[in-house]
C-alpha positions in Angstrom: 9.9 13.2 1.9 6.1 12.9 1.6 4.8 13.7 -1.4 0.9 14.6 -0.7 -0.7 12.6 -4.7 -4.2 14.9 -3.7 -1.9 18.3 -4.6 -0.6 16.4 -7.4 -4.6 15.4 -8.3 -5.6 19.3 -8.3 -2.1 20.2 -10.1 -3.8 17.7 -13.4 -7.3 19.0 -13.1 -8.0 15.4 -11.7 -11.5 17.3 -9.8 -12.5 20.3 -12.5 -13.9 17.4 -14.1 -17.1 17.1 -12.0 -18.2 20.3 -13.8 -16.3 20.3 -16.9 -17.6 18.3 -19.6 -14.6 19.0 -21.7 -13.8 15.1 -21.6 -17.1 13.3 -20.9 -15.3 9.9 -20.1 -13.6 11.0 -17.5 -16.3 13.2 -15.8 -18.6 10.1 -16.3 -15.9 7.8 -14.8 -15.7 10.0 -11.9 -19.3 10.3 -11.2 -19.2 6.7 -11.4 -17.2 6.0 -9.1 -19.2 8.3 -6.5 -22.1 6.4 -7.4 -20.7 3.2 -6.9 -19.1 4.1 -3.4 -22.7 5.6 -2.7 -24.4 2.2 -3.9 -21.8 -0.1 -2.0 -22.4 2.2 1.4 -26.0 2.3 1.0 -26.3 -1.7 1.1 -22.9 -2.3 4.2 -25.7 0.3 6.0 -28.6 -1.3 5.4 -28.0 -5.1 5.3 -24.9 -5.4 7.8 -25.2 -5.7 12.0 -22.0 -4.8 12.9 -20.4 -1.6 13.0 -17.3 -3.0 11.4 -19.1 -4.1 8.3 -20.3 -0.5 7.9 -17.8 1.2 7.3 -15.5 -1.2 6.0 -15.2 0.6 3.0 -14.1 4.3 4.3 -11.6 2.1 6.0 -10.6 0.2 2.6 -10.3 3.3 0.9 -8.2 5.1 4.0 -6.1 1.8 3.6 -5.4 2.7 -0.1 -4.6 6.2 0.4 -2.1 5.8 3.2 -0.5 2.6 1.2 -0.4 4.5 -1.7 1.0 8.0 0.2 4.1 5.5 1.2 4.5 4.0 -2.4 5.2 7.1 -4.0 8.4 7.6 -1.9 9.9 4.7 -4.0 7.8 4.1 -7.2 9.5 5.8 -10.4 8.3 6.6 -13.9 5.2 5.9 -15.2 3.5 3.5 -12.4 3.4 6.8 -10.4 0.7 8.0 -12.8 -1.4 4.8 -12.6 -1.0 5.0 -8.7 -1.8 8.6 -9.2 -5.2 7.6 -11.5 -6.6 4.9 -9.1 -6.1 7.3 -6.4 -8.6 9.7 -7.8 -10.6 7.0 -8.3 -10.5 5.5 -4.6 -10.7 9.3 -3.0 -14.2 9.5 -5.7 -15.8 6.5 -4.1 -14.7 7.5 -1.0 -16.8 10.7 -1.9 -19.5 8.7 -2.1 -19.4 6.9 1.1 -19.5 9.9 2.8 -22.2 11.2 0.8 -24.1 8.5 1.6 -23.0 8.2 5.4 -24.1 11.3 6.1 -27.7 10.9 4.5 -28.3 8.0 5.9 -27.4 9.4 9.2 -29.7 12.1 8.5 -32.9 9.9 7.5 -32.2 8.1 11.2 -32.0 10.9 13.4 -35.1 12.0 11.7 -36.6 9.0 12.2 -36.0 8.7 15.5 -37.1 12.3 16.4 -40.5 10.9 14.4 -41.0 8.0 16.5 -40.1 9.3 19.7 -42.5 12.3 19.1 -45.5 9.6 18.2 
């Protein structure tokens, strides 16, 4: 049976921690982790040709979640928690790939609309 870890991530609290500052090392972890999936995105976007490149790390992350999804069907005991940690982790820097996706995609269409109205 699949067992869906992002139910099991709002069942801990895993994501009340981007506005509760109850435990600042794991709200700063988290926000780190969007900021490092932003960073990463913003330089596959800017310095890489190929469309692959680009969004090679959504597709790392979607990798990861998918792999991870499947392991929880046979990992027991407490490696289900780390698997359950670093998934929080990956699904926060693919936050910030998105993030990021979308504002670059943003900036370019306006762009665009800027140079073709000149």
């Amino acid at each position: 049976m699949l067992e869906l870890i992002f139910l099991e991530l709002i069942e801990f609290g895993f994501f009340e921690a981007f506005c509760n500052w109850s435990n600042p090392t794991l709200t700063l972890l988290i926000y780190l982790c969007v900021l490092i999936g932003a960073v990463v995105q913003y330089l596959l976007l800017k310095k890489c040709q190929k469309r692959v490149f680009r969004f090679g790390l959504i597709g790392l992350c979607a990798i990861y979640i998918l792999v991870s999804e499947y392991a929880m069907n046979f990992i027991t005991g407490w490696d289900r928690f780390g698997i359950i940690v670093l998934y929080g982790f990956v699904i926060c820097i693919l936050l910030g790939t998105v993030i990021m996706t979308i504002i670059q995609w943003i900036k370019n269409r306006k762009q665009n609309k800027n140079s073709a109205n000149n």
